[in-house]
C-alpha positions in Angstrom: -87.1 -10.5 -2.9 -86.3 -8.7 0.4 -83.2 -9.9 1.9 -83.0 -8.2 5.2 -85.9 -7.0 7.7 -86.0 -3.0 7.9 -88.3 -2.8 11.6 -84.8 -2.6 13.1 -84.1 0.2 10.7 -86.9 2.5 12.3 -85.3 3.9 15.5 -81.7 4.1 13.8 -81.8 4.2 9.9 -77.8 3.5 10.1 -78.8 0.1 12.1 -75.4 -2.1 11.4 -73.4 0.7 10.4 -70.9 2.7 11.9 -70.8 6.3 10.7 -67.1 7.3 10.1 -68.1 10.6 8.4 -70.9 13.1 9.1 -72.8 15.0 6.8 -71.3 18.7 6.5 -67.8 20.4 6.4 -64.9 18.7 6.8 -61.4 17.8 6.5 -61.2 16.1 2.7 -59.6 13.0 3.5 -57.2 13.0 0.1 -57.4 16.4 -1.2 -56.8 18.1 2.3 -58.4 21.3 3.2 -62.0 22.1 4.0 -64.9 20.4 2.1 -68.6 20.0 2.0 -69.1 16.3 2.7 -72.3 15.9 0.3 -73.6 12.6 2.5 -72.8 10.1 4.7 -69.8 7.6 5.3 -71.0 4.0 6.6 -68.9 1.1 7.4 -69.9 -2.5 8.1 -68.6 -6.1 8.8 -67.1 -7.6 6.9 -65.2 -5.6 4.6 -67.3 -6.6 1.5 -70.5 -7.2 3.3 -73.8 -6.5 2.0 -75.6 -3.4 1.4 -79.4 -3.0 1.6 -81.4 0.1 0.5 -82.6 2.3 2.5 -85.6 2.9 1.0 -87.9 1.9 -2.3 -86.7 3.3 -5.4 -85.9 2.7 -9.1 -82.4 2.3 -10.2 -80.9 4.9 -12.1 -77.6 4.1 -12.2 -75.6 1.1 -11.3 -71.8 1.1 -12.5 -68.3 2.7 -12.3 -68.8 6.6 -12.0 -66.7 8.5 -14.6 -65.6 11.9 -14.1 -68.2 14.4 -15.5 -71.1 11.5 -15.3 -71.9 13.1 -11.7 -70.2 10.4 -10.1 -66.9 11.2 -10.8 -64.4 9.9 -8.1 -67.2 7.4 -6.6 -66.4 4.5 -8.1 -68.7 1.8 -8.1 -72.0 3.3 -7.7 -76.2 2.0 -7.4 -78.1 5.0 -7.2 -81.9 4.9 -6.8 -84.9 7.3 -7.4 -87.1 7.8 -4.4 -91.2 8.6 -5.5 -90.4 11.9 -4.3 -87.8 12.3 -7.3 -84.9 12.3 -4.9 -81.7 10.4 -5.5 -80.0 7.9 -3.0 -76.5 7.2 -4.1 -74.5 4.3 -2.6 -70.4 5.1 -3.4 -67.3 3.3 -3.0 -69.2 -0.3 -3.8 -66.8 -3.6 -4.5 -69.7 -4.7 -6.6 -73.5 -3.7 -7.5 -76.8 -6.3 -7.2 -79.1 -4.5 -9.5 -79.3 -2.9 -13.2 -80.9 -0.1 -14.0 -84.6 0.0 -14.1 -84.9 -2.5 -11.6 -87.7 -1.4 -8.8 -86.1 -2.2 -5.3 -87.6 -2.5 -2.0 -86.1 -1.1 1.2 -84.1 -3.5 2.6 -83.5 -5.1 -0.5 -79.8 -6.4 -1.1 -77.9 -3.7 -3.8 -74.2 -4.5 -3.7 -71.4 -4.7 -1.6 -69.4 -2.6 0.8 -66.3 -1.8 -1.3 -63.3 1.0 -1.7 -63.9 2.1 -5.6 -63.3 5.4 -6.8 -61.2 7.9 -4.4 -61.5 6.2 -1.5 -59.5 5.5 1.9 -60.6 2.0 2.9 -64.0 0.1 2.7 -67.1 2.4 3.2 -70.1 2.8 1.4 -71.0 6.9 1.0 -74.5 7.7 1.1 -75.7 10.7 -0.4 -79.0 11.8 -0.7 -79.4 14.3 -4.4 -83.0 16.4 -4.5 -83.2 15.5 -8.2 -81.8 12.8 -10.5 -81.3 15.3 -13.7 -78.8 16.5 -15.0 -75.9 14.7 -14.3 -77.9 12.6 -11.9 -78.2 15.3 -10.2 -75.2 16.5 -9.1 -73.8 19.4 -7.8 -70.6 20.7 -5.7 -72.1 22.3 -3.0 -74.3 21.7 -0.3 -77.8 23.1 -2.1 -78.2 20.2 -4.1 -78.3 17.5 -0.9 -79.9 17.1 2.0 -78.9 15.4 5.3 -79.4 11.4 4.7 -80.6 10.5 8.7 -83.2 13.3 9.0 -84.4 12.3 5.3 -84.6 8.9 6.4 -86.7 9.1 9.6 -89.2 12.1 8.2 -89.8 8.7 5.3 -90.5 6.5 7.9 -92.5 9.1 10.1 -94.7 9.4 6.9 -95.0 5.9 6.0 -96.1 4.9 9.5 -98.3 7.3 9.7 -99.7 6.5 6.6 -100.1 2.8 7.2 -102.1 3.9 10.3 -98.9 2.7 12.5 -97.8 5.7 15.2 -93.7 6.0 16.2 -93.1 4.2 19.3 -91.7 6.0 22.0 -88.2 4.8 20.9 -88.6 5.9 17.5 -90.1 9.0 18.9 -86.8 9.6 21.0 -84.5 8.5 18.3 -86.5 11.3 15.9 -86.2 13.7 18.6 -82.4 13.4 19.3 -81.6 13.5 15.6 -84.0 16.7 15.1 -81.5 18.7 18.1 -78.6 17.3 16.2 -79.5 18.2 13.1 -80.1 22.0 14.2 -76.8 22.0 16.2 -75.2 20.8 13.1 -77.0 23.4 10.9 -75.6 26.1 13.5 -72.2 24.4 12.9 -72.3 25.0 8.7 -73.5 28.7 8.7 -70.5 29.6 11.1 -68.0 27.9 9.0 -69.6 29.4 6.2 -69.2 32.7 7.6 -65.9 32.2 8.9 -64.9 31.1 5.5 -66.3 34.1 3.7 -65.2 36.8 6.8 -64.4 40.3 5.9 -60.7 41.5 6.4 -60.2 41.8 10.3 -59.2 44.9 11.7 -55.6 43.1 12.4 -55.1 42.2 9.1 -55.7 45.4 7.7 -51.7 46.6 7.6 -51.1 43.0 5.8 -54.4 43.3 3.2 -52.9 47.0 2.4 -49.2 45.3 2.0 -50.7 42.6 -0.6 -53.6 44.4 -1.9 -51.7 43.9 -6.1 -51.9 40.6 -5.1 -55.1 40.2 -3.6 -58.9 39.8 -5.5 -61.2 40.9 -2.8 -62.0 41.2 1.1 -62.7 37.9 2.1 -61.2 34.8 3.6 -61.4 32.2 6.5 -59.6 32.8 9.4 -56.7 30.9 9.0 -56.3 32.9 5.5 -56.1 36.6 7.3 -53.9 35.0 9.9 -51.8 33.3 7.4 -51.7 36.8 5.8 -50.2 38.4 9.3 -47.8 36.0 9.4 -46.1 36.6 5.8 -46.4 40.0 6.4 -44.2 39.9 9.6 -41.8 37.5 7.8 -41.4 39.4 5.1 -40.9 42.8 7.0 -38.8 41.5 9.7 -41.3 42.3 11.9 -40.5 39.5 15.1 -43.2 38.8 17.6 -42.5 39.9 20.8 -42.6 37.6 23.8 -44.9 38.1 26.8 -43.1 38.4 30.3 
């Protein structure tokens, strides 16, 4: 049975949701420092309210995720197989609405908003895994996802289209909009990437050649080389001196 209608899904495939977490790097909100968020962070109302899928699937895995299952830290979890062999993983559930090898329908009910696992407060993660072996897929970088709104709307650009049923113009502009974010969001990884992997700057140099017994290779973010400058100066005496 289909609990919930998924026309109103189309244009916005987070209809009813508020995103509190984008896909991409990050802040981690327990750990500290900078992390690849993996999916998506959706809250709705009420706390516990219901959560429908986003899309058909088979249900892989519905339970509390155990460190090393691939769903360590996620706590309650449904996570469905697409037919392209992708994985759609629902985290943080209060409590699930299917078993495993259950076919579900988009838009059919799956559990409940919850804050299981490491969490901060009720949200549901959504993270979409390009395959569903091993460890359902899993892995701790950014290669093994892919970004769950674009994923989403390409579905339901190839559904309609195969049903004979063209985007209207709102769903065109919604795909539209979320295509430029997408690329300006793309833009926004590779430069942290690279700014997380930058060579030594030329004003680190002195500090890199103070440290270098301490130091594995050439590399860091830019808060590491400055970091670096600053120790360096401590540790030296060397003061800063102030501009007139």
């Amino acid at each position: 049975m289909i609990e919930k209608g998924c026309e109103a899904m189309n244009a916005n495939p987070f209809e009813g949701y508020r995103i509190t977490s984008s896909f991409g790097y990050r802040i981690h909100p327990i750990h500290g420092g900078q992390t690849f968020h993996r999916g998506v962070d959706l809250v709705t109302e009420p706390w516990n309210g219901p959560v429908y899928a986003f899309l058909d699937g088979t249900v892989r895995f519905a339970a509390e995720g155990q460190t090393g299952s691939g769903f360590g830290g996620y706590g309650l979890t449904v996570a469905l197989e697409d037919h392209r062999g992708y994985l759609h993983c629902y985290g943080h559930l209060s409590r699930t609405a299917v078993s495993v090898g259950q076919r579900v329908r988009k838009g059919q009910l799956i559990g409940y908003q919850g804050s299981t696992g490491q969490s901060t407060g009720p949200h549901v993660h959504y993270e979409i895994r390009k395959t569903s072996s091993p460890s359902y897929g899993y892995t701790p970088g950014e290669k093994g996802v892919v970004e769950p709104g674009a994923y989403l709307l390409k579905e339901h650009g190839t559904t309609a289209q195969e049903e004979g049923q063209p985007m209207t113009s709102e769903e065109k502009r919604m795909f539209t909009l979320m295509q430029k974010q997408l690329e300006l969001q793309g833009s926004w990884i590779q430069e942290q990437k690279r700014l997380s992997n930058m060579s030594c700057p030329e004003w680190a140099q002195e500090a890199l050649t103070y440290y270098r017994p301490y130091i594995q290779n050439n590399t860091g973010s830019y808060d590491f080389w400055r970091m670096l400058v600053i120790m360096h100066r401590k540790e030296t005496g060397r003061l800063v001196q102030e501009s007139d």
